[in-house]
C-alpha positions as CSV (number, residue, x, y, z in Angstrom):
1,X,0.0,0.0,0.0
2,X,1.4,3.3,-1.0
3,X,1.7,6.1,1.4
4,X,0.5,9.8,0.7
5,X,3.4,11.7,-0.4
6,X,3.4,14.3,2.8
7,X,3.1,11.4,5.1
8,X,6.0,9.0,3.8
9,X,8.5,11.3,5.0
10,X,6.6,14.1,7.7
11,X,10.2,15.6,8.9
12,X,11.3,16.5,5.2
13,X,9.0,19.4,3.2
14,X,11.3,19.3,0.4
15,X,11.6,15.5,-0.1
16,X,10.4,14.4,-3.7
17,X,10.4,17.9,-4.8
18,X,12.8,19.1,-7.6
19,X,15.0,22.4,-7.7
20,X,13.3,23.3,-10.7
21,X,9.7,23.0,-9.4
22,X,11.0,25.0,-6.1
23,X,12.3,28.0,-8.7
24,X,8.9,27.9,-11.3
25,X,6.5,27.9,-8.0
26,X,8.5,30.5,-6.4
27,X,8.4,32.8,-9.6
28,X,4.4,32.2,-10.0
29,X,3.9,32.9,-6.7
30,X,6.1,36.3,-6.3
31,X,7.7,36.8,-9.9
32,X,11.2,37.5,-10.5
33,X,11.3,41.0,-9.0
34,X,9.8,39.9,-5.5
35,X,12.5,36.5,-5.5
36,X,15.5,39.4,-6.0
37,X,14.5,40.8,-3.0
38,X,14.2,38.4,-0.8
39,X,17.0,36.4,-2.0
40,X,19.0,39.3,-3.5
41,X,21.0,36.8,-6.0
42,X,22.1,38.0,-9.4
43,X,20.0,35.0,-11.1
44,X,17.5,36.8,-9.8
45,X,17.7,40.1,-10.7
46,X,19.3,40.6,-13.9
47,X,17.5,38.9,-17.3
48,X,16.3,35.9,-14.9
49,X,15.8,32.1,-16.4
50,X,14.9,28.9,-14.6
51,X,17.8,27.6,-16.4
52,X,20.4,30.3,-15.4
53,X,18.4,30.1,-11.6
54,X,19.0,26.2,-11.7
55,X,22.6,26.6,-12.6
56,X,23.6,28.8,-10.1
57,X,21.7,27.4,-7.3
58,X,23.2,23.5,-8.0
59,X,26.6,25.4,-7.7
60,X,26.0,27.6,-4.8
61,X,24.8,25.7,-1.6
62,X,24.3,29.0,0.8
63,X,21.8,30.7,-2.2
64,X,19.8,27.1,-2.9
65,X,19.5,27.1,1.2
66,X,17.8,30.1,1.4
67,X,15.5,29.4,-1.7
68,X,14.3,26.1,-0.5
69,X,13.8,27.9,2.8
70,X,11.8,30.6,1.1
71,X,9.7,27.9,-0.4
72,X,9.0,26.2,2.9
73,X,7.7,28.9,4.5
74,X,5.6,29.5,1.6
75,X,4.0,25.7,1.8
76,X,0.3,26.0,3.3
């Protein structure tokens, strides 16, 4: 029997959840401008792309920290 997805690991928010869909529901939610501010990161700020976003954030783990972060707090 398969588990719900937010009970098969309660302690974890972010488990099963890509970078990518953390970035593309982050700029629906607030747009570009909005995720500068808060996580003032030149992906961010200056002629944004998930792609350029992604690449950053797999190579820089303070910045992905405080975007997953963001996202958690965001989570109903």
């Amino acid at each position: 029997m398969d588990l719900p997805h937010s009970t098969s690991h309660p302690r974890d928010p972010l488990h099963g959840i890509t970078l990518e869909t953390i970035v593309t529901t982050l700029v629906a939610r607030h747009g570009w401008a909005e995720l500068g501010r808060r996580v003032p990161i030149r992906c961010f700020r200056h002629h944004p792309t998930i792609k350029s976003s992604l690449t950053f954030l797999r190579k820089t783990p303070w910045a992905r920290t405080r975007v997953e972060q963001l996202f958690v707090r965001d989570l109903p």
